[in-house]
One Martini backbone bead per residue (centre of mass of N, CA, C, O) as a GRO file, in nm:
protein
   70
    1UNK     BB    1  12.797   9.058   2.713
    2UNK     BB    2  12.490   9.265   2.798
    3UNK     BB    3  12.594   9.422   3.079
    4UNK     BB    4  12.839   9.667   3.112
    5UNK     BB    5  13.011   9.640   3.464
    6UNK     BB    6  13.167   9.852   3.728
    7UNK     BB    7  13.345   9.810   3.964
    8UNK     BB    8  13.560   9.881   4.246
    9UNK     BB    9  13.791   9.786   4.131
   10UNK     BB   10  13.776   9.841   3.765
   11UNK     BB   11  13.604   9.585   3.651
   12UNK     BB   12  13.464   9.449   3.388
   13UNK     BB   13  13.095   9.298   3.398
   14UNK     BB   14  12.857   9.133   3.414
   15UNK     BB   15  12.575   9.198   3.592
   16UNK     BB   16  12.502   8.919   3.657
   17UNK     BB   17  12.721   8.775   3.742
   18UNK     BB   18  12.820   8.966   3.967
   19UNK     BB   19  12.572   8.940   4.139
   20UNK     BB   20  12.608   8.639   4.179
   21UNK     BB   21  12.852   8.680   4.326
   22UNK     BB   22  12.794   8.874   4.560
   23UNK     BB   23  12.562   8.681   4.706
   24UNK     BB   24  12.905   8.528   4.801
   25UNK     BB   25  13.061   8.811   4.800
   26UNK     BB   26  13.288   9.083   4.911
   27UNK     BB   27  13.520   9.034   4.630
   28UNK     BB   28  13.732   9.005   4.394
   29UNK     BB   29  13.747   8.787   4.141
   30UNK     BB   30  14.041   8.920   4.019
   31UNK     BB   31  14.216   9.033   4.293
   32UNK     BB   32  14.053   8.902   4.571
   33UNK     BB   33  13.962   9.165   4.735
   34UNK     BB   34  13.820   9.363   4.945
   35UNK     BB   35  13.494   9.544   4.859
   36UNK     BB   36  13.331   9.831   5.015
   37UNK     BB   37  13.146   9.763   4.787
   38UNK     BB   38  12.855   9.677   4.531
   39UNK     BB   39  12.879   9.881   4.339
   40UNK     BB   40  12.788   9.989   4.022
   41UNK     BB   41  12.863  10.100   3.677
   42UNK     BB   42  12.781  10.184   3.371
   43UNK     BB   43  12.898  10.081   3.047
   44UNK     BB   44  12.857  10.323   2.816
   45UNK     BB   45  13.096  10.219   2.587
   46UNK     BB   46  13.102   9.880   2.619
   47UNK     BB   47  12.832   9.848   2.481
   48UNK     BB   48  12.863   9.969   2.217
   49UNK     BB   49  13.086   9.767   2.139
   50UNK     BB   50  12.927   9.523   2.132
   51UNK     BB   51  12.714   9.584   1.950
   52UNK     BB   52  12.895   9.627   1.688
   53UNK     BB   53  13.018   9.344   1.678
   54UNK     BB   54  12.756   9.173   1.680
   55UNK     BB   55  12.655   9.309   1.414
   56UNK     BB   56  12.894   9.247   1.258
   57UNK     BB   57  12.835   8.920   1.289
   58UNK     BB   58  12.580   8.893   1.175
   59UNK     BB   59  12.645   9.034   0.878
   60UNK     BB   60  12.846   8.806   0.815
   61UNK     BB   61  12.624   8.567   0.845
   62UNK     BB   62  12.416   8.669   0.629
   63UNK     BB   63  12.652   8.673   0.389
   64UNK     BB   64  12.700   8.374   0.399
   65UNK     BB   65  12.424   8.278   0.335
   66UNK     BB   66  12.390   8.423   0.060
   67UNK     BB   67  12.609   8.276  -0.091
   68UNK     BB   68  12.543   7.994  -0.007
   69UNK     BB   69  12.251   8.026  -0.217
   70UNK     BB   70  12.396   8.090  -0.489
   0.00000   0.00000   0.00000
């Protein structure tokens, strides 16, 4: 998830993919509802966590990397 957004069920969805979603349903992938609107809202504070994650995971992988070629 690179970009996350939360729709009106409530549940948070990747940009692109709710949207590709959307071009084909008016409700929700998750609850199966339909919902009055295809609003998103951005989710920074979701986004904030996924990237300190990310950044965490390439830390690891570079310092695996680091001792293995010692």
């Amino acid at each position: 998830m690179l970009d996350p957004v939360t729709a009106l069920d409530g549940v948070d969805y990747d940009r692109s993919a709710i949207i590709a979603w959307f071009r084909l349903h008016i409700k929700s992938p998750v609850t199966g509802k339909n919902l009055a609107n295809k609003d998103l809202k951005h989710n920074p504070s979701l986004r904030q966590a996924i990237q300190k994650y990310r950044d965490h995971q390439l830390n690891e992988r570079l310092q695996a990397l680091q001792l293995g070629s010692k």
